[in-house]
N, C-alpha and C positions, 0 to 999 in steps of 0.2 A: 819159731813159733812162740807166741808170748803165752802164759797161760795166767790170766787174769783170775784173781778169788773178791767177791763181795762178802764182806762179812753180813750175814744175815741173823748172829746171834738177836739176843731180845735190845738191847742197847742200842744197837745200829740200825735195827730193826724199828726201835720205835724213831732213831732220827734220820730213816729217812731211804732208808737200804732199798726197798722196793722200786724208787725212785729213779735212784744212781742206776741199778741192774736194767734196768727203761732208756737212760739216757745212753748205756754204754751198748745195747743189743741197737739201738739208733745210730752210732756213733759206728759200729762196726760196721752196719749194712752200709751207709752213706760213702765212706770210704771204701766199700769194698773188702775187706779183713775178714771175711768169713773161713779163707783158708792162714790166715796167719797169725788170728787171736782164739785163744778158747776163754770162753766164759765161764766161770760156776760159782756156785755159792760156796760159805763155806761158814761153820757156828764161830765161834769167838776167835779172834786172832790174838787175842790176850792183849791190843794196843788201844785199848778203850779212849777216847776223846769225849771232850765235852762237847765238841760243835761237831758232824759232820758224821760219815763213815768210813771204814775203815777197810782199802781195799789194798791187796797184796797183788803185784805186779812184776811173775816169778819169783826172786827172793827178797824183792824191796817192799818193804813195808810203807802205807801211804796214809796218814789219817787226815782224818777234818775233811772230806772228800763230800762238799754238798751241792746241788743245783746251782749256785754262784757261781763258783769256781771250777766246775766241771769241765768243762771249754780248754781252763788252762792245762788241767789234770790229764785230760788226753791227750794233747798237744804234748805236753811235755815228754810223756810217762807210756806214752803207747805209741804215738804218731813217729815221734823221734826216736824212738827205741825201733821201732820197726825199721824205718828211714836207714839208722845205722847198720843193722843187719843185712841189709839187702845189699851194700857197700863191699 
């Protein structure tokens, strides 16, 4: 079980948190992850960036995390991470 946190402080919030939290409840249905990822928010992860936001990925911290790059973010950091557990 991954338990994913979107930072929704004000920071992250204003670049773009709403967003990400949209692309990744998409991203779980489409794959099917409903039983093996939890989503939730969470206020400041204290790893503030200038570009992107700022999502924790059980204990790994992720920043710069925007609509660009999102694709690769889950591929990497949930798809694979999942992929390896089931192993």
């Amino acid at each position: 079980m991954l338990i994913v946190q979107v930072c929704v402080g004000s920071s992250c919030h204003l670049k773009g948190s709403s967003e990400i939290v949209e692309l990744l409840q998409k991203a779980v249905e489409k794959y099917h992850l409903e039983d093996e990822v939890v989503l939730t928010g969470s206020f400041c992860i204290g790893k503030c960036n200038r570009i992107g936001v700022t999502v924790q990925v059980n204990d790994e911290i992720h920043v710069g995390v925007t609509r660009e790059n999102f694709k690769e973010f889950f591929k990497d950091h949930i798809l694979n991470v999942i992929e390896s557990e089931r192993k």
